[in-house]
C-alpha positions as a Markdown table, in Angstrom:
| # | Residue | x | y | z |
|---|---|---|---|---|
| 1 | Unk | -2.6 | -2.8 | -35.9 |
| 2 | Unk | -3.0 | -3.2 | -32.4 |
| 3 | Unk | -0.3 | -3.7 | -29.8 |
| 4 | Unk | 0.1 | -7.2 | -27.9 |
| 5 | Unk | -0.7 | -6.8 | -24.2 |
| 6 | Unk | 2.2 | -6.8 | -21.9 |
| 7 | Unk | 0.6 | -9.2 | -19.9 |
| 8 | Unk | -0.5 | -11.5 | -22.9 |
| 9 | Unk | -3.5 | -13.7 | -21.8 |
| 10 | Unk | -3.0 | -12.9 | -18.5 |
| 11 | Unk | -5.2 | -10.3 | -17.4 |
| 12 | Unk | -8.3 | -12.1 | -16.2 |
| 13 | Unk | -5.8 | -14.2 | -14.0 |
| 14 | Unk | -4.6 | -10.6 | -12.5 |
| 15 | Unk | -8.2 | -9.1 | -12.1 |
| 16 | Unk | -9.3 | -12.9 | -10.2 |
| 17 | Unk | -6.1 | -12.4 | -8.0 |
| 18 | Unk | -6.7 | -9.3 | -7.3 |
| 19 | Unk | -9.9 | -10.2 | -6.4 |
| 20 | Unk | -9.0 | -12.5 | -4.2 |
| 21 | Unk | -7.3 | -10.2 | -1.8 |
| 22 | Unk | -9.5 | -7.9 | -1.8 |
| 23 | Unk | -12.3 | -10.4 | -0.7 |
| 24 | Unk | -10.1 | -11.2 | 2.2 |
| 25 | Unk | -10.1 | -7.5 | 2.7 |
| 26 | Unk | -13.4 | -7.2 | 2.6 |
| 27 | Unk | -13.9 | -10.1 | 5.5 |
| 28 | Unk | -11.5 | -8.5 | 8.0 |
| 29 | Unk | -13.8 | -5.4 | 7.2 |
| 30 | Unk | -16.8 | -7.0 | 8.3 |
| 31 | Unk | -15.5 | -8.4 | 11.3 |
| 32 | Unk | -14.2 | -5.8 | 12.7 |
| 33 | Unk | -17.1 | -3.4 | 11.8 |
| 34 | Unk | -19.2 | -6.1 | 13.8 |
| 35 | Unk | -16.7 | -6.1 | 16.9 |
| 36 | Unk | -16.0 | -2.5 | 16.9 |
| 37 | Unk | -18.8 | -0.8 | 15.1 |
| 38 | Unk | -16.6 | 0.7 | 12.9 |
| 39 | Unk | -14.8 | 0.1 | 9.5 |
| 40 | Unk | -11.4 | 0.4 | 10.0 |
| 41 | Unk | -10.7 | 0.9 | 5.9 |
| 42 | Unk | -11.4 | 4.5 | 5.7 |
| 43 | Unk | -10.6 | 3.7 | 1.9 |
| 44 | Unk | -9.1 | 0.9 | 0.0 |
| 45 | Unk | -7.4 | 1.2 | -4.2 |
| 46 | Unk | -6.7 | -1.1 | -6.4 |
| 47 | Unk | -5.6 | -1.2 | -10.2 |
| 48 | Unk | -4.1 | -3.7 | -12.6 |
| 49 | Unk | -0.8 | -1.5 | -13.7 |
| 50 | Unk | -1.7 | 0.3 | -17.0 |
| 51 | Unk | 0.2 | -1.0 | -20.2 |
| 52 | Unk | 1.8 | 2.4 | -21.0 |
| 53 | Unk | 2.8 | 2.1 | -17.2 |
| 54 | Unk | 4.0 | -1.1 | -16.9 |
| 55 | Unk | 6.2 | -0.6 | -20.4 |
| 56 | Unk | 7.9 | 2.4 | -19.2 |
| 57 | Unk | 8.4 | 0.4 | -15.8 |
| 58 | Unk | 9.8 | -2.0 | -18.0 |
| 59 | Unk | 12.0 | 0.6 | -20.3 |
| 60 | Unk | 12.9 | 2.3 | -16.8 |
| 61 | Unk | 14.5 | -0.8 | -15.1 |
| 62 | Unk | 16.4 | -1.8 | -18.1 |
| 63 | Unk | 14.4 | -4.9 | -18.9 |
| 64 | Unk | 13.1 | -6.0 | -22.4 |
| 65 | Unk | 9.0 | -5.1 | -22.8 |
| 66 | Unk | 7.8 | -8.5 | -22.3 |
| 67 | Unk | 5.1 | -10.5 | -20.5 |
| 68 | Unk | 8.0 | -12.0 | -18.7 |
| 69 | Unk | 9.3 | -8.9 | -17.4 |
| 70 | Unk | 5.5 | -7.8 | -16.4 |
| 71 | Unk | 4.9 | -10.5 | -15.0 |
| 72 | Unk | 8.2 | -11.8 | -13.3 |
| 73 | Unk | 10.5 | -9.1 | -12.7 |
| 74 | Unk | 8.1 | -6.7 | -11.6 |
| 75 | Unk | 6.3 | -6.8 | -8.5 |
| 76 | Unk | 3.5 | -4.8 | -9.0 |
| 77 | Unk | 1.0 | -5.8 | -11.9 |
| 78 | Unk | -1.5 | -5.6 | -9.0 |
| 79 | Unk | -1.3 | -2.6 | -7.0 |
| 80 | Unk | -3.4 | -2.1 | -3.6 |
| 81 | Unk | -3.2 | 0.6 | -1.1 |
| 82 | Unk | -5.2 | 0.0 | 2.1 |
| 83 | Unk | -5.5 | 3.1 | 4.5 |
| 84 | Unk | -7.1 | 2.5 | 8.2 |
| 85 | Unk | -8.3 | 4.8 | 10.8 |
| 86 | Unk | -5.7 | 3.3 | 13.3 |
| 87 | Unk | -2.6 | 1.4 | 13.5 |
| 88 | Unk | -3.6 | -1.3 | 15.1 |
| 89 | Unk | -5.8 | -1.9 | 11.6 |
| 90 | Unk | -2.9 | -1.9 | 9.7 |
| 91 | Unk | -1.6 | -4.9 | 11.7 |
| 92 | Unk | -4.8 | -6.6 | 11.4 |
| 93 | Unk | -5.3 | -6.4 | 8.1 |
| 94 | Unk | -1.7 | -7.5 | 7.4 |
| 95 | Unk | -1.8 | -10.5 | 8.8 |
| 96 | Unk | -5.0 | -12.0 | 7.5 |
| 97 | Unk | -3.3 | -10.8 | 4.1 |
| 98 | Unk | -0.4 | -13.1 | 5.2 |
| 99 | Unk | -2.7 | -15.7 | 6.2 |
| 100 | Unk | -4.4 | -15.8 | 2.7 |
| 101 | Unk | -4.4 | -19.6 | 1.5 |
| 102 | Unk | -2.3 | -19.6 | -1.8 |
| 103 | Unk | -0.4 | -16.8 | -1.0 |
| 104 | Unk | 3.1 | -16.3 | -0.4 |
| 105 | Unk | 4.8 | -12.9 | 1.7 |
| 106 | Unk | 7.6 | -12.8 | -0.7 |
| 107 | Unk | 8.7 | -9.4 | 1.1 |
| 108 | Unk | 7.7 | -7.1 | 4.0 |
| 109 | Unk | 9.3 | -3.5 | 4.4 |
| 110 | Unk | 7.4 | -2.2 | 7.8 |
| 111 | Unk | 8.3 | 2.0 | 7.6 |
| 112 | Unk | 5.9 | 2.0 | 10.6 |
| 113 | Unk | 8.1 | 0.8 | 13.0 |
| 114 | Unk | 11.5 | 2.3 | 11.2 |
| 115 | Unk | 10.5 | 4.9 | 9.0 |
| 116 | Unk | 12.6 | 6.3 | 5.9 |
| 117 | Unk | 14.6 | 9.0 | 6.5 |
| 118 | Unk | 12.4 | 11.7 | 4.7 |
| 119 | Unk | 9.5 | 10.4 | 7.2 |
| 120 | Unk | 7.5 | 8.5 | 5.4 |
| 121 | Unk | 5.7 | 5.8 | 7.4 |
| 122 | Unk | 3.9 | 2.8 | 5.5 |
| 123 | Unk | 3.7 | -1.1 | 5.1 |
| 124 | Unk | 4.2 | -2.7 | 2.1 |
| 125 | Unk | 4.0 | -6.1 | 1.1 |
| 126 | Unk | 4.4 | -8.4 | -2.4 |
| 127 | Unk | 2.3 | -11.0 | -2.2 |
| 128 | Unk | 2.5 | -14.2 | -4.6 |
| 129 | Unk | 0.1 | -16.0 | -5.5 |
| 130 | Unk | 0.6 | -19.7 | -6.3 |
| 131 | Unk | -0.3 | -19.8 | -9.7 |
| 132 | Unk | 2.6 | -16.5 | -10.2 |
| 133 | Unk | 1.3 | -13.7 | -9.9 |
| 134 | Unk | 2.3 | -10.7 | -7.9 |
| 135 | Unk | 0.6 | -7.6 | -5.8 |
| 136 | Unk | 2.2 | -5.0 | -4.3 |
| 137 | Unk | -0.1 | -3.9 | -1.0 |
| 138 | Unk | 0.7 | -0.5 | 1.0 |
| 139 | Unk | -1.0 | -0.5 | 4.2 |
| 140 | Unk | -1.1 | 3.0 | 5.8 |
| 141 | Unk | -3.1 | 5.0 | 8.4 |
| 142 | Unk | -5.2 | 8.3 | 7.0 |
| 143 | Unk | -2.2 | 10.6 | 8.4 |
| 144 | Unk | 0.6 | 9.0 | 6.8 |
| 145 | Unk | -1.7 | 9.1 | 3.7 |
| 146 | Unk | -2.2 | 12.4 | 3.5 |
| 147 | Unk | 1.4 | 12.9 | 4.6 |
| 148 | Unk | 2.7 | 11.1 | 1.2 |
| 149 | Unk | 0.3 | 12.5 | -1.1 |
| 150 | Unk | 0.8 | 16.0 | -0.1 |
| 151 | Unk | 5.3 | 14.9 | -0.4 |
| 152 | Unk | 4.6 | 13.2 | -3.2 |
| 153 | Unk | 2.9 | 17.0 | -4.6 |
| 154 | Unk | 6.3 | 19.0 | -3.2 |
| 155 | Unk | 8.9 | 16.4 | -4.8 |
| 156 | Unk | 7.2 | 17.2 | -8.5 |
| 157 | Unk | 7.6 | 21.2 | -7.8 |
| 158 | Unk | 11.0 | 22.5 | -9.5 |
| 159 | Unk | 11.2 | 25.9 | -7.8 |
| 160 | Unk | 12.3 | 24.6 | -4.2 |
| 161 | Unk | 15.7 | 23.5 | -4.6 |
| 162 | Unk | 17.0 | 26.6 | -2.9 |
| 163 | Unk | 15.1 | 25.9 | 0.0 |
| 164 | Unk | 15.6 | 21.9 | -0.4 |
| 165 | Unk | 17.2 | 21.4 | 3.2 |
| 166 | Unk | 14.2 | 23.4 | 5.3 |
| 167 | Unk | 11.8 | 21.7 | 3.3 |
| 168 | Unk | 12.8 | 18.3 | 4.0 |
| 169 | Unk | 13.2 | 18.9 | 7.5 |
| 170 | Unk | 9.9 | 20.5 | 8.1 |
| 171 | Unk | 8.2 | 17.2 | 6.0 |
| 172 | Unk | 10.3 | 15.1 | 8.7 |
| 173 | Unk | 9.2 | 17.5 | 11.6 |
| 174 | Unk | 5.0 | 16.6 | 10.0 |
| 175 | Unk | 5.8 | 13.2 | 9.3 |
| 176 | Unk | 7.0 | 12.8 | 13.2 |
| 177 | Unk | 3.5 | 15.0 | 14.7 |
| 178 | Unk | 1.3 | 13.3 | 12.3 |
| 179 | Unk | 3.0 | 9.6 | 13.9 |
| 180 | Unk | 2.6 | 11.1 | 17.2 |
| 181 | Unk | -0.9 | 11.6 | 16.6 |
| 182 | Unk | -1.2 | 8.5 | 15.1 |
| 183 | Unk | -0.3 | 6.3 | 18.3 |
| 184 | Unk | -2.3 | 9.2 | 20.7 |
| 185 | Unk | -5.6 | 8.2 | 18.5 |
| 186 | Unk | -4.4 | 4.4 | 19.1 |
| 187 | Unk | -4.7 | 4.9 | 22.5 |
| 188 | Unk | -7.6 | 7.0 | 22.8 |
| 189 | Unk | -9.9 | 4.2 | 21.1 |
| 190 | Unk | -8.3 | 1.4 | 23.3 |
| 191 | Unk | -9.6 | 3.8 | 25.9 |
| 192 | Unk | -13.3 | 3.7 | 24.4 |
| 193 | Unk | -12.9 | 0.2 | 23.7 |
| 194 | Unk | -11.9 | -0.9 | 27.3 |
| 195 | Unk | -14.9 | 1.1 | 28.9 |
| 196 | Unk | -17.4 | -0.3 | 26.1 |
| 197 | Unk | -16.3 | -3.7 | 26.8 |
């Protein structure tokens, strides 16, 4: 016998929402490609959360293995990550997502502007949708996406705890280069831009 979805009848509502942001997405590429001449999405993910996922989510944060709790409690049913070429993308792309008729900002954590202590640098915001359903959206440049893929590796390795303290403060040390780099290639294309213009 087959297991009831977590998310009921629900999960052609998710995929349309999804959708739907994503299509906005998709505009703000075009725009810019045709003002720039360049895509500022170097790539763009997105995924409903998996079932087995979501349930140990669910079993994780102490809540019953419901729709309710899949839907409700948790934030992110609908995941997207958005990485850009430049900062300034980010921005742009976060606030047509804001802007998104039917949608909600129901948080907004900017680790651009104030970082976590470890370094990483990203935006993330949970969108609603009016008819109740969430997304989780991480907007990021390529450096601090390679940045937290390549932590993300490192936190999973057990043989570093000796070394714990040097590690973490050489991933700070990268994390503060890569941001350094991040705002030099900012200006650099402003640079282009203004002579092009």
């Amino acid at each position: 016998m087959s297991e009831t979805s977590i998310y009921g009848s629900h999960l052609p509502e998710l995929n349309n929402t999804m959708n739907t942001i994503l299509t906005e997405v998709t505009a703000v590429r075009q725009e810019l490609t045709e003002k720039t001449g360049s895509d500022p999405v170097e790539h763009l993910l997105s995924r409903i959360k998996s079932e087995e996922s979501m349930r140990e989510k669910c079993r994780r944060k102490g809540l019953p293995e419901t729709e309710h709790s899949a839907l409700a409690d948790i934030h992110d049913a609908i995941g997207i990550r958005v990485v850009c070429s430049f900062i300034d993308d980010v921005y742009t792309i976060r606030d047509r997502l804001t802007a998104i008729p039917g949608f909600t900002v129901v948080d907004e954590k900017d680790y651009i502007k104030k970082c976590k202590p470890n370094g990483y640098r990203s935006l993330h915001m949970i969108l609603r949708s009016d008819n109740g359903f969430y997304a989780e959206i991480q907007l990021r440049t390529i450096s601090m996406d390679v940045w937290a893929a390549l932590e993300h590796h490192m936190r999973y390795k057990k043989q570093v705890n000796g070394n714990l303290p040097l590690l973490t403060s050489e991933l700070k040390r990268c994390a503060d280069e890569l941001a350094s780099t991040d705002l030099s290639m900012q200006t650099i294309r402003d640079m282009i831009l203004e002579e092009g213009a």
